[in-house]
Backbone as numpy.savetxt, mean C-alpha at the origin, in Angstrom:
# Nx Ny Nz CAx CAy CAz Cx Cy Cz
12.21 5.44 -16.66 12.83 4.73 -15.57 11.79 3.93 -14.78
11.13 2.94 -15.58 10.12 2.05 -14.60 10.82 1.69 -13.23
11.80 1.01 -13.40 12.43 0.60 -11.87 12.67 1.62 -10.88
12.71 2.76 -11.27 12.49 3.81 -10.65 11.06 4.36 -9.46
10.21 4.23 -10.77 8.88 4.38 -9.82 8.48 3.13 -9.43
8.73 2.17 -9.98 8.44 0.68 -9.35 8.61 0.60 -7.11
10.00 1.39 -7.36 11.12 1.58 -5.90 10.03 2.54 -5.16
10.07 3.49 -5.29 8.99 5.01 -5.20 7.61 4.61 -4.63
7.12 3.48 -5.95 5.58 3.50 -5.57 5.81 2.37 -4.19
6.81 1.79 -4.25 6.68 0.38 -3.21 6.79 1.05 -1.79
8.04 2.20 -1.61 8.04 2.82 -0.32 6.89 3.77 -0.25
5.92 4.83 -1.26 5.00 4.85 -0.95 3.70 4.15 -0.32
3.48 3.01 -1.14 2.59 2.20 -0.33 2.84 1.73 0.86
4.09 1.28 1.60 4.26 0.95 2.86 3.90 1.88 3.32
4.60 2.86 3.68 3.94 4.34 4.02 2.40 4.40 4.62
1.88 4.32 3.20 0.69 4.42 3.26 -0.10 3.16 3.91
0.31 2.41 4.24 -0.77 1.28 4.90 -0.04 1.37 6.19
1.26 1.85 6.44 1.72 1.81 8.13 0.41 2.85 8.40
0.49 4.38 7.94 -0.21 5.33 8.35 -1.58 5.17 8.41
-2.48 4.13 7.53 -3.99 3.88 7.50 -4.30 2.68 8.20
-3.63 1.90 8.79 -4.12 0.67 9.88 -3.54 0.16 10.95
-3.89 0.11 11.80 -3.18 -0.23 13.16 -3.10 -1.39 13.51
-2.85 -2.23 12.22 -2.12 -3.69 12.42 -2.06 -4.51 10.47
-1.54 -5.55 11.13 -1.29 -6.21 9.73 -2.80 -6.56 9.71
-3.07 -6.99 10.50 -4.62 -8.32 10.38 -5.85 -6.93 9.86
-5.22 -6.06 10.54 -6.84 -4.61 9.91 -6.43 -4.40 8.49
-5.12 -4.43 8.01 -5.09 -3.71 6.19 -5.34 -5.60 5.76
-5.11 -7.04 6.31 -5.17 -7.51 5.45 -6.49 -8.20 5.03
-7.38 -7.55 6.48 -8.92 -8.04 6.21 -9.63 -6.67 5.03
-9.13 -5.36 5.57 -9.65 -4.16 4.31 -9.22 -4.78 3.15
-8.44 -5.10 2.67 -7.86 -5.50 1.39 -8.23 -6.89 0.57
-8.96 -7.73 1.76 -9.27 -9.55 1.07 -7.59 -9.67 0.91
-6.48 -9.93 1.66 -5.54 -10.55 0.98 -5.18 -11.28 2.28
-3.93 -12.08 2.33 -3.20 -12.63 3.23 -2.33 -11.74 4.02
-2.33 -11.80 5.38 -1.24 -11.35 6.23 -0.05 -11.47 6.04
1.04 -12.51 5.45 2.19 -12.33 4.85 2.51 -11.74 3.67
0.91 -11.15 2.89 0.81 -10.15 1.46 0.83 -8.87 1.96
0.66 -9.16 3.27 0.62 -7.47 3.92 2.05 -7.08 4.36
2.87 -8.33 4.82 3.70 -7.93 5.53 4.85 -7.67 4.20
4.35 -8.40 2.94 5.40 -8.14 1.80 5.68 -6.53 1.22
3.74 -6.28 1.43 3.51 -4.48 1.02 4.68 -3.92 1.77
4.62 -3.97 3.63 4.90 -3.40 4.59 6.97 -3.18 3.92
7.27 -4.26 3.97 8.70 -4.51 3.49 9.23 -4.16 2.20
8.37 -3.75 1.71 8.69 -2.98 0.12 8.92 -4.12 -0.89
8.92 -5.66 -0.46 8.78 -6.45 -1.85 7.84 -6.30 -2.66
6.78 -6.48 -2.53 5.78 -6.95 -3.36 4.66 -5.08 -3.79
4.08 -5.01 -4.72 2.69 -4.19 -4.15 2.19 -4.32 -4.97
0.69 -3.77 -4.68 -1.10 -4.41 -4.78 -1.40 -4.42 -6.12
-2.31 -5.19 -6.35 -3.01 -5.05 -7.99 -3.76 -3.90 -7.62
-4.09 -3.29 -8.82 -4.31 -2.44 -9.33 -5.85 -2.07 -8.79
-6.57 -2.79 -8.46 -8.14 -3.13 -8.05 -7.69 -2.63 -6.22
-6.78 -3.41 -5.46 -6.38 -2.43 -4.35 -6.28 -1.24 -4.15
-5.26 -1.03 -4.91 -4.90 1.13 -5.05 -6.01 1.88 -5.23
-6.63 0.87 -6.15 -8.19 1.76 -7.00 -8.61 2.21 -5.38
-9.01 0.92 -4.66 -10.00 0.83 -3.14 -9.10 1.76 -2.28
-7.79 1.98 -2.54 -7.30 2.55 -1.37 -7.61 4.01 -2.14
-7.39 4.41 -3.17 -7.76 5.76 -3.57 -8.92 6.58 -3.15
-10.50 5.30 -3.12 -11.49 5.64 -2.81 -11.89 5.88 -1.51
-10.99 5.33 -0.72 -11.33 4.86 0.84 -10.61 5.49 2.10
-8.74 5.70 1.20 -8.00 6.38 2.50 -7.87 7.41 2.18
-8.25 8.53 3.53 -7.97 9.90 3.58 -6.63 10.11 3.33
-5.55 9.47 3.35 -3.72 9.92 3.26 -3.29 9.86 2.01
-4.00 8.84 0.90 -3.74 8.49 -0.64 -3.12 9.34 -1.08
-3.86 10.13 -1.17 -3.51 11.62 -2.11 -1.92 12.31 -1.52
-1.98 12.26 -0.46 -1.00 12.77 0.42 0.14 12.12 0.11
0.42 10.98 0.34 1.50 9.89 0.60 2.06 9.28 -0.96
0.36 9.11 -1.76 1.34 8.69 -2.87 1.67 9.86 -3.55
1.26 10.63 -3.71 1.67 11.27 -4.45 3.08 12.23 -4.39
3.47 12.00 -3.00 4.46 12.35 -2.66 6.13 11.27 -3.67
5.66 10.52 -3.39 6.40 9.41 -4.69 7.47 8.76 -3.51
């Protein structure tokens, strides 16, 4: 069921970047991306290449917590 975890991983990651930055402009300077790429994470359209998650795996204390929660 890809579309499944596709749904899962997208409300995980919002999750996870509401809980690790205290604004759009702080996750979209951590990340090198655009502020409307942040606000797409935030809204559950869009989420990160793969080279992001890697950085957020290495970097946020909640990762483990949040995604893996699904």
């Amino acid at each position: 069921m890809p579309a499944r975890r596709r749904d899962e991983f997208l409300t995980s990651w919002s999750r996870l970047m509401i809980a690790s930055f205290g604004s759009v402009s702080e996750c979209a300077e951590w990340a090198g991306v655009s502020e409307p790429c942040v606000r797409n994470w935030l809204e559950g359209f869009h989420r990160p290449c793969g080279d992001i998650v890697a950085q957020a795996a290495l970097t946020l204390p909640d990762f483990a917590r949040i995604i893996g929660e699904g």
